[in-house]
C-alpha positions as YAML, in Angstrom:
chain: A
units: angstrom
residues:
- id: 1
  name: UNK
  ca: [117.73, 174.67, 1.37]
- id: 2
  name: UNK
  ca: [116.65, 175.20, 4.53]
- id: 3
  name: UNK
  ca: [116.55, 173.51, 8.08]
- id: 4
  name: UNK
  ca: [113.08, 172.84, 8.05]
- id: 5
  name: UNK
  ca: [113.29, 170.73, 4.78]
- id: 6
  name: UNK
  ca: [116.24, 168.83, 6.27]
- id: 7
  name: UNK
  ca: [114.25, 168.06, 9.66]
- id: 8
  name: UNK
  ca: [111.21, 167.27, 7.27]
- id: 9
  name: UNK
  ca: [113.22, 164.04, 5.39]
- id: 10
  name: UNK
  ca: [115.88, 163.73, 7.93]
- id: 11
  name: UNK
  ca: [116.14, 161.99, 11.27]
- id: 12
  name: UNK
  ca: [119.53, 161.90, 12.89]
- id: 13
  name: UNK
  ca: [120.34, 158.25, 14.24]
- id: 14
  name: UNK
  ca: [122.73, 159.45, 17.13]
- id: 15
  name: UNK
  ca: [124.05, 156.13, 18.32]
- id: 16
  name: UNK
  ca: [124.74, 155.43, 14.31]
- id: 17
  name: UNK
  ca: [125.88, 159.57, 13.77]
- id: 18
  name: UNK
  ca: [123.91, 158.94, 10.65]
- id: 19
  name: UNK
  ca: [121.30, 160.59, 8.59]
- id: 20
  name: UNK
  ca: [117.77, 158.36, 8.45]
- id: 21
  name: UNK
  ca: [114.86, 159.27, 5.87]
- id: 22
  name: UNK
  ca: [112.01, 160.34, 7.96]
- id: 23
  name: UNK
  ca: [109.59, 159.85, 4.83]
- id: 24
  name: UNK
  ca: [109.57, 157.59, 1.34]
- id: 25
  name: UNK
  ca: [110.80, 160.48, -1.60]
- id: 26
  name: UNK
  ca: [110.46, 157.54, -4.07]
- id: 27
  name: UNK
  ca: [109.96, 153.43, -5.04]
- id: 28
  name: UNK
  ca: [113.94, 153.35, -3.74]
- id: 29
  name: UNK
  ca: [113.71, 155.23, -0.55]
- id: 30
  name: UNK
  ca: [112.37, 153.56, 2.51]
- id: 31
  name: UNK
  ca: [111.55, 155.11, 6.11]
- id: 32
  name: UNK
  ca: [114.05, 154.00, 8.33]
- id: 33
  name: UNK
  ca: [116.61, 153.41, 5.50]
- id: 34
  name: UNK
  ca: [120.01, 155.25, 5.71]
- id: 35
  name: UNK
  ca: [119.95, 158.37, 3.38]
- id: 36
  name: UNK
  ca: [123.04, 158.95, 0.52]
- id: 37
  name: UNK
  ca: [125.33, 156.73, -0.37]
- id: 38
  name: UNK
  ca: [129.38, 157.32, -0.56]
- id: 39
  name: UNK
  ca: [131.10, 160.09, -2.94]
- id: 40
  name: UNK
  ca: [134.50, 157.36, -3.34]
- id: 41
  name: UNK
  ca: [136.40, 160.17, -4.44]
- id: 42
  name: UNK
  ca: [135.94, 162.28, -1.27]
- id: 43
  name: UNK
  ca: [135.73, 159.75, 1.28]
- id: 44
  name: UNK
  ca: [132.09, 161.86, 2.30]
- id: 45
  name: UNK
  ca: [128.56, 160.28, 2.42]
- id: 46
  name: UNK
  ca: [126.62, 162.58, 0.45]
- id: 47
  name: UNK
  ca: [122.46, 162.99, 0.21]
- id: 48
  name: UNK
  ca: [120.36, 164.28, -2.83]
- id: 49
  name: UNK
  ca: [117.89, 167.04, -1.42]
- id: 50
  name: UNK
  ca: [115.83, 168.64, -4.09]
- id: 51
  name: UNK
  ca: [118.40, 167.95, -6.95]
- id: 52
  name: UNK
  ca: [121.62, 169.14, -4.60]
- id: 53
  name: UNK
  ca: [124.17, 166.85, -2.89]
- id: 54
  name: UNK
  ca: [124.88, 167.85, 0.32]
- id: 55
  name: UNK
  ca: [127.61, 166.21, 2.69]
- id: 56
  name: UNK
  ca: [126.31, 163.88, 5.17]
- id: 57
  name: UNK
  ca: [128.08, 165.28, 8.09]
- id: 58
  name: UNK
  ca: [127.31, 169.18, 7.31]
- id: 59
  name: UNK
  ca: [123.11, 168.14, 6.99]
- id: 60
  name: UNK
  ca: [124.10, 166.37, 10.64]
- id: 61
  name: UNK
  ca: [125.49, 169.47, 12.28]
- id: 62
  name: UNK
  ca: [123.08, 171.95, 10.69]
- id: 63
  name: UNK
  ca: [120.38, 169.59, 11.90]
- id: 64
  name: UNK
  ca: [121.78, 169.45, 15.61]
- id: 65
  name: UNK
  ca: [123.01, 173.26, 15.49]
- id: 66
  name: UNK
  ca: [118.98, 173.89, 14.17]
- id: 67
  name: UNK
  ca: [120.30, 176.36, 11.58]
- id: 68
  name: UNK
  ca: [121.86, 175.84, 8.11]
- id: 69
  name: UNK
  ca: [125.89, 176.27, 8.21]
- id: 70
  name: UNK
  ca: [127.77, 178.69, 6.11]
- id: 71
  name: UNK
  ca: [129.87, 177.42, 3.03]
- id: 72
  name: UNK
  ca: [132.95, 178.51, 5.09]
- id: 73
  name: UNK
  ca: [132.33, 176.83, 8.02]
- id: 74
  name: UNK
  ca: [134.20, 173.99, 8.67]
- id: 75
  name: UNK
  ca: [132.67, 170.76, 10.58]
...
């Protein structure tokens, strides 16, 4: 994964602190539309990029910080 993929599908709604798709990956994903959908037994939003779930808030940070975080780091 990298940050170019994420700025590539992603838009960050700041007033929202969501994740927005940027482009239509299928029939079920509109532009505009909020990306993911909630993990209930986490409590996290996660997205589906390429086949891997990735937390909501981590693709937000990574997106804003313009670099992909480390597994240890915590947001």
């Amino acid at each position: 994964m990298t940050i170019d993929r994420l700025n590539e599908l992603f838009v960050v709604d700041f007033l929202a602190g969501t994740l927005r798709w940027r482009v239509s990956t299928s029939n079920r994903v509109k532009v505009g539309d909020r990306a993911g959908s909630l993990d209930v037994s986490t409590g996290y939003r996660r997205v589906s990029v390429d086949g891997k779930l990735l937390s909501e808030h981590r693709v937000i940070v990574s997106m804003i910080e313009g670099r992909m975080l480390d597994d240890d780091e915590q947001v």
